[in-house]
N, C-alpha and C positions, 0 to 999 in steps of 0.2 A: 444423875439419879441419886437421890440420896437416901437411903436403907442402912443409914448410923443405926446401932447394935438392934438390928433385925434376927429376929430369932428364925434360922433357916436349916436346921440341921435335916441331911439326908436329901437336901431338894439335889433335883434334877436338871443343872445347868449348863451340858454342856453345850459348848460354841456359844455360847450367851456373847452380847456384845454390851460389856459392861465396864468401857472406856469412861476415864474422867468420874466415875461412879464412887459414891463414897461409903465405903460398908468399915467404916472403922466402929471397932469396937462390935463387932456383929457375930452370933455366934452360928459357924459357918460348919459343926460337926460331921462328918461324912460326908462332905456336899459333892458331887460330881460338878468340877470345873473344867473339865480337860473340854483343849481348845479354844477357850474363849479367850478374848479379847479383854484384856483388864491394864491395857494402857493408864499410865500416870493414873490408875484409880485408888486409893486413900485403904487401907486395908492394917490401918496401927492398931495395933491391939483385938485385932480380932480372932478369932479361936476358930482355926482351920484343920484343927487334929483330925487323921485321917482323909483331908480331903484328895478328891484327885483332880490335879492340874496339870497333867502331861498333855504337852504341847501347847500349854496357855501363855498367853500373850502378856506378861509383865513389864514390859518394856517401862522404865520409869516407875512403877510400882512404889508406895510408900508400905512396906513390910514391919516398918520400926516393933518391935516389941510382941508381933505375930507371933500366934503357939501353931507352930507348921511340924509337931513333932507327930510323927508317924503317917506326914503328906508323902503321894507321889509328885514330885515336877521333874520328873524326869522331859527331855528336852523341851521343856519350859527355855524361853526367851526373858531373861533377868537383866538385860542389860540397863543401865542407869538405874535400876530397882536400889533401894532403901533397905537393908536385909539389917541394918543395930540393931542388937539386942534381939532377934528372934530366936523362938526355940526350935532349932533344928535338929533335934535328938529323931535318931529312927528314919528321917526322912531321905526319901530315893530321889537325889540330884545326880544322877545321872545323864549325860549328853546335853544338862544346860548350858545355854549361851551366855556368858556372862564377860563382862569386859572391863577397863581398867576405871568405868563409872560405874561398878556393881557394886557396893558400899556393903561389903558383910558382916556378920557379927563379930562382938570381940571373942 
């Protein structure tokens, strides 16, 4: 699905199954993610400030250069996710899964 810098702030996504989906560059403001599925989905540079992603599915994620500051992903699944250069200021990574292919920022 491709929703490059879709303006979606405050939408209502959870459990979405938005695998493979390409939301880079999209501004993502409050969005309720928590739960969804956002396998290997393209998500560089998109503006997720405040969203909630607890328990969502990043598996493979490209995060590059994400503003995730004051996100929840708390036990969010990060493994093989893309996390350079994003701004994780504020944000609740708590119980994430993350592994030795979880590429975080510097």
């Amino acid at each position: 699905m491709d929703l490059r810098r879709a303006n979606l702030p405050g939408a209502r996504l959870s459990n979405a199954n938005l695998r493979h989906s390409n939301l880079a560059s999209a501004w993502l403001v409050d969005v309720d993610l928590d739960a969804s599925r956002l396998v290997n989905a393209d998500l560089r540079h998109a503006i997720l400030r405040g969203a909630k992603l607890k328990q969502a599915d990043l598996r493979g994620a490209y995060l590059q250069h994400a503003d995730l500051r004051c996100a929840d992903l708390s036990g969010a699944d990060l493994r093989g996710a893309n996390m350079a250069g994003a701004q994780l200021d504020d944000t609740n990574l708590a119980d994430v899964r993350s592994d030795g292919t979880t590429r975080w920022s510097n």
